[in-house]
C-alpha positions as CSV (number, residue, x, y, z in Angstrom):
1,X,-70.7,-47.3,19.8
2,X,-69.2,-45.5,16.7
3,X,-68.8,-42.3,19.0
4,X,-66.6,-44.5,21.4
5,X,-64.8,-45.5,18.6
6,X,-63.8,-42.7,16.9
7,X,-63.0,-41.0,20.7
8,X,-60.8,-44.3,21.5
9,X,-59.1,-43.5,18.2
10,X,-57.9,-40.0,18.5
11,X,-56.9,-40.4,22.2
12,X,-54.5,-43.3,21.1
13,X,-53.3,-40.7,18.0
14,X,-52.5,-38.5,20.2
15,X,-51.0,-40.4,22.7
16,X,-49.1,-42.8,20.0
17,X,-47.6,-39.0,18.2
18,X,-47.4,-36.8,21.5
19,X,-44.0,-38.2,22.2
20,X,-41.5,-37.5,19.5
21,X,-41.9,-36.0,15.6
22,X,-43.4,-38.6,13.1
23,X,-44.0,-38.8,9.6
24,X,-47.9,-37.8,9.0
25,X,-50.5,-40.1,8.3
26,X,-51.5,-39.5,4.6
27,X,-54.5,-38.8,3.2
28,X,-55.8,-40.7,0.0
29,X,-58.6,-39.1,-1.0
30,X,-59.6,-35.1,-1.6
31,X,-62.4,-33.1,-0.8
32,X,-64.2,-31.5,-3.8
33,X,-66.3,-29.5,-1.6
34,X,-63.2,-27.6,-0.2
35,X,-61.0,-24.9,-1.3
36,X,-58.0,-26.2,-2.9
37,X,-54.9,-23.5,-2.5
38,X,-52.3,-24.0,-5.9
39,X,-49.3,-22.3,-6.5
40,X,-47.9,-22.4,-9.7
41,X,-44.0,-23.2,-10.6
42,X,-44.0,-19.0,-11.9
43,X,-45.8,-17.9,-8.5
44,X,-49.6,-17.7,-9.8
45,X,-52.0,-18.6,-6.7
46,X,-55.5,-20.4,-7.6
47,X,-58.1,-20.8,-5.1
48,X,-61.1,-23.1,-6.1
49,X,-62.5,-26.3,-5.8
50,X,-61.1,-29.6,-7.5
51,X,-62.5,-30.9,-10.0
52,X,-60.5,-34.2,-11.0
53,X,-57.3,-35.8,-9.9
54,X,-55.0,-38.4,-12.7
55,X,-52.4,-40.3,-11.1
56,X,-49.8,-42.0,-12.0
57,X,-48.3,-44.9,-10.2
58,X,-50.9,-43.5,-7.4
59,X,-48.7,-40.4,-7.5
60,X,-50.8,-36.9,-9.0
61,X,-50.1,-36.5,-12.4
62,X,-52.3,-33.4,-12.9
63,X,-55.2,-31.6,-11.5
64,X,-58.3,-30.3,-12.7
65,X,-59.6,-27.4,-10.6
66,X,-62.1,-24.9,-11.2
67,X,-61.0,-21.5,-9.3
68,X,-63.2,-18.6,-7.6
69,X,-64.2,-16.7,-10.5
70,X,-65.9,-20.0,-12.4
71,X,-63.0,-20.4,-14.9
72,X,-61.4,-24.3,-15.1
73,X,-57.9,-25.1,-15.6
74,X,-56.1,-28.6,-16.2
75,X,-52.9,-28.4,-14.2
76,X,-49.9,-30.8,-15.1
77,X,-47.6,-31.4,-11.7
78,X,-44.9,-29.5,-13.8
79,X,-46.6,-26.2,-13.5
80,X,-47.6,-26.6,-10.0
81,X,-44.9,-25.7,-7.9
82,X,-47.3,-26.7,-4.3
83,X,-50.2,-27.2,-3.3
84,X,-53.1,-27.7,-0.2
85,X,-55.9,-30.0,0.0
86,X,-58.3,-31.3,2.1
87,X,-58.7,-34.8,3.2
88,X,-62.5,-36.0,2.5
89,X,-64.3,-37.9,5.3
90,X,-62.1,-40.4,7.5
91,X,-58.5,-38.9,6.3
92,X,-59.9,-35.6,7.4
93,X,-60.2,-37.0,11.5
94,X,-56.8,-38.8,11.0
95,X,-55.4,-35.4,9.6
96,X,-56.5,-33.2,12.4
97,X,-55.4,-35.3,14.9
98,X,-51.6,-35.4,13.8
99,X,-51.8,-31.3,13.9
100,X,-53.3,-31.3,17.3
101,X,-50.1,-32.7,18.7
102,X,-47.1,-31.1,16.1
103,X,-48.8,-27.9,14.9
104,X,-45.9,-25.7,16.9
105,X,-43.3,-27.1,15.0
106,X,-44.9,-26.0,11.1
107,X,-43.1,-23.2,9.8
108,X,-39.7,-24.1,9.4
109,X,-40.1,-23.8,5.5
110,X,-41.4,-20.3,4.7
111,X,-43.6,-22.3,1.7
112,X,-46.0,-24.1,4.7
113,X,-48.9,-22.5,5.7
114,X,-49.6,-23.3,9.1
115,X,-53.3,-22.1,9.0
116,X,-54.2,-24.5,6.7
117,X,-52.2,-27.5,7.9
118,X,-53.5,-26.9,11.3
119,X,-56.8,-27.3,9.8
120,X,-55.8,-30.7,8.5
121,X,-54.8,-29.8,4.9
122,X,-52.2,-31.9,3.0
123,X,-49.4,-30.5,1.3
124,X,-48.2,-31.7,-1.6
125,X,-45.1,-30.5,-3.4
126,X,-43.4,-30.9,-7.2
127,X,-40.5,-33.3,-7.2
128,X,-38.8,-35.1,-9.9
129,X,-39.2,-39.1,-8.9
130,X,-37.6,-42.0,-10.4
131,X,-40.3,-45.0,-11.4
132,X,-38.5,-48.0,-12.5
133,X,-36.2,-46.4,-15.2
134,X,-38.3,-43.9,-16.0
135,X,-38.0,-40.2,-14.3
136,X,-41.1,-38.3,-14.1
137,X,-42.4,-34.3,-12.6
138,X,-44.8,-35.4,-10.0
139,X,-47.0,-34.4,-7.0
140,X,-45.6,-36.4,-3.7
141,X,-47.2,-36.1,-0.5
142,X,-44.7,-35.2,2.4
143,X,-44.8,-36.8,5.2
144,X,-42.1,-35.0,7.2
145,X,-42.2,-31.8,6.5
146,X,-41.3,-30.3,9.9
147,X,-37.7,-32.1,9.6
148,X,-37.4,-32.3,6.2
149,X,-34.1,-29.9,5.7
150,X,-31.9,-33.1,4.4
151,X,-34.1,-35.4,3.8
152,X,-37.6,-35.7,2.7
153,X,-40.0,-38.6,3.0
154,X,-42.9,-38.2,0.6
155,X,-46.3,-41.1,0.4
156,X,-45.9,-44.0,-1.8
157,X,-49.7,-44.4,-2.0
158,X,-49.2,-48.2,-3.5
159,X,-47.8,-49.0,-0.4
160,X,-48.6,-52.4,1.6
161,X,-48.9,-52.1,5.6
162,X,-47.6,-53.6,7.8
163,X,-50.6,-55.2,10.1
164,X,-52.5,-53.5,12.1
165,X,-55.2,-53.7,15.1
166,X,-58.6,-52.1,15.2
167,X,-62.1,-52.4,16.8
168,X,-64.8,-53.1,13.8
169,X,-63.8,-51.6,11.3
170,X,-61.6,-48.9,13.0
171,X,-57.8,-49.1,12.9
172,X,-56.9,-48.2,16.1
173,X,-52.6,-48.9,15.6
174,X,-50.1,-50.5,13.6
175,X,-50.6,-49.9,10.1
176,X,-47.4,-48.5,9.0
177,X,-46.2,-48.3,5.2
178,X,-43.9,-51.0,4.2
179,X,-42.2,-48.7,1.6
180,X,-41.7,-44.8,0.9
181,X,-40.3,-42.3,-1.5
182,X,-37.1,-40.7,-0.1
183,X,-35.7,-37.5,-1.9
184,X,-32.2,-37.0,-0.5
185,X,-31.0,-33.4,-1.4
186,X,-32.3,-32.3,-5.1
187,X,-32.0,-35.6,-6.3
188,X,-34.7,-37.4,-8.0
189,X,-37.1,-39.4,-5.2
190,X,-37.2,-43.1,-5.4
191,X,-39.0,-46.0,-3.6
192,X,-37.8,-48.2,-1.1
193,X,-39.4,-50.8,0.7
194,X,-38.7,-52.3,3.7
195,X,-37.5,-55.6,2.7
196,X,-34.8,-53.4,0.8
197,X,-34.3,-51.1,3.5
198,X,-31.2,-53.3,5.5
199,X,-29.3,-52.9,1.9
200,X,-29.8,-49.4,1.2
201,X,-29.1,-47.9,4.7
202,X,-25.3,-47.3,4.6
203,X,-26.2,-45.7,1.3
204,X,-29.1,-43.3,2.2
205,X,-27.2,-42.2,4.8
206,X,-23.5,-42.5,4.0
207,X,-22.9,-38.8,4.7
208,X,-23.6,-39.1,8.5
209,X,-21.8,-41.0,10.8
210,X,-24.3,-40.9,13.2
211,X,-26.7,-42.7,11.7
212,X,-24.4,-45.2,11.2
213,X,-22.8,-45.3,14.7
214,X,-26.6,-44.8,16.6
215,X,-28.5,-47.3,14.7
216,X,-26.1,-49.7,11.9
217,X,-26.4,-52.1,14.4
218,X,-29.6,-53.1,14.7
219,X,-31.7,-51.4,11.4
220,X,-35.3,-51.2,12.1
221,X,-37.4,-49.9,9.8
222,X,-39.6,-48.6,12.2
223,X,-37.4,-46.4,13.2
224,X,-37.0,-44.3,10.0
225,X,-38.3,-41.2,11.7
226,X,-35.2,-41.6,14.1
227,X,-33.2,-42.1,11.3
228,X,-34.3,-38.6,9.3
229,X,-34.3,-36.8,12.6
230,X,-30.2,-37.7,13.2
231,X,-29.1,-37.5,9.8
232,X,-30.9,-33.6,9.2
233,X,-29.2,-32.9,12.4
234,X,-26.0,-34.4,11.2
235,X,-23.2,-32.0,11.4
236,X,-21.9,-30.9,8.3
């Protein structure tokens, strides 16, 4: 039964992602048993095996890893310029079957490592990001990173969802994240949620008409992806 399950579920992954780019389905929790891949904000590369995650706001704060040779280092998100884990247990199927269906389009920042992504490793990048009134160096999650030129879209992993259907205890659609970080430019990333999304369009994307002309209409938040995908390919 669970093997009919879990087929049932990648077949409608694939299907549901086949069509058009999407934002990635996040991962929440990290293998230990995994090589982690760091690189540092001065160009250092570790390879080893995480130790310990802190979080703030659900956002990585720092990382404990120990690398390759046995030595242990505590990482702030300041000093790590990127980095590439992998997803432990379920988030490592949901990983791997985003890449089945998008792994030609990795690549167009020379910073991704296809290789690993294709394997189902999450990437996860230093940003500045505003919390409340408070701005902090973090580790965010990106969700776009194929279209990401403009815009980026990183995992608010507080987020609620928006509801979602599923045999047993399998989510087989639905789910989506009722908010998001959005990093516009090099500005500092912020939160929005879709009940805030109506007020904040004509300012997210006030510097391309087409958003505005295509979809100012009729705002859907489950549309962002469309929304990201015009405005990056907004003339300038």
């Amino acid at each position: 039964m669970i093997k009919k399950q879990l087929t049932l579920f990648i077949c409608l992954l694939i299907l549901g992602q086949a069509s058009a780019q999407e934002l990635l389905t996040p991962s929440m929790t990290f293998s230990k048993k995994k090589t982690a891949y760091i690189t540092l904000t001065d160009g250092t590369e570790i390879e080893g095996l995480i130790k310990d995650i802190d979080r703030k706001k659900g956002l990585v704060d720092y990382v404990k890893i120990k690398d390759n040779d046995g030595k242990k280092h505590k990482l702030d998100a300041d000093k790590i310029a990127y980095m590439y884990l992998a997803p432990s247990g379920f988030d490592k199927l949901v990983k791997a079957s985003n890449f089945l269906t998008d792994a030609e389009k990795w690549g167009s920042d020379e910073k991704l490592n296809n290789d690993l992504l294709n394997q189902g490793y999450v990437f996860l990048e230093n940003s500045k990001v505003r919390i409340k009134k408070k701005t902090r160096t973090l580790l965010m999650q990106l969700l776009n990173p194929t279209f990401s030129g403009k815009i980026k879209i990183y995992h608010d992993p507080m987020a609620k969802e928006t509801m979602s259907v599923g045999i047993g205890p399998v989510k087989m659609a639905g789910g989506d994240a009722k908010s998001y970080f959005f990093k516009v430019g090099d500005k500092a990333a912020y939160k929005i949620k879709k009940k805030e999304y109506k007020k904040e369009f004509p300012i997210i994307w006030k510097s391309c008409k087409a958003v505005k002309k295509e979809f100012g209409k009729k705002i859907k938040w489950s549309e962002l992806t469309k929304h990201v995908v015009t405005y990056n390919e907004c003339a300038k």
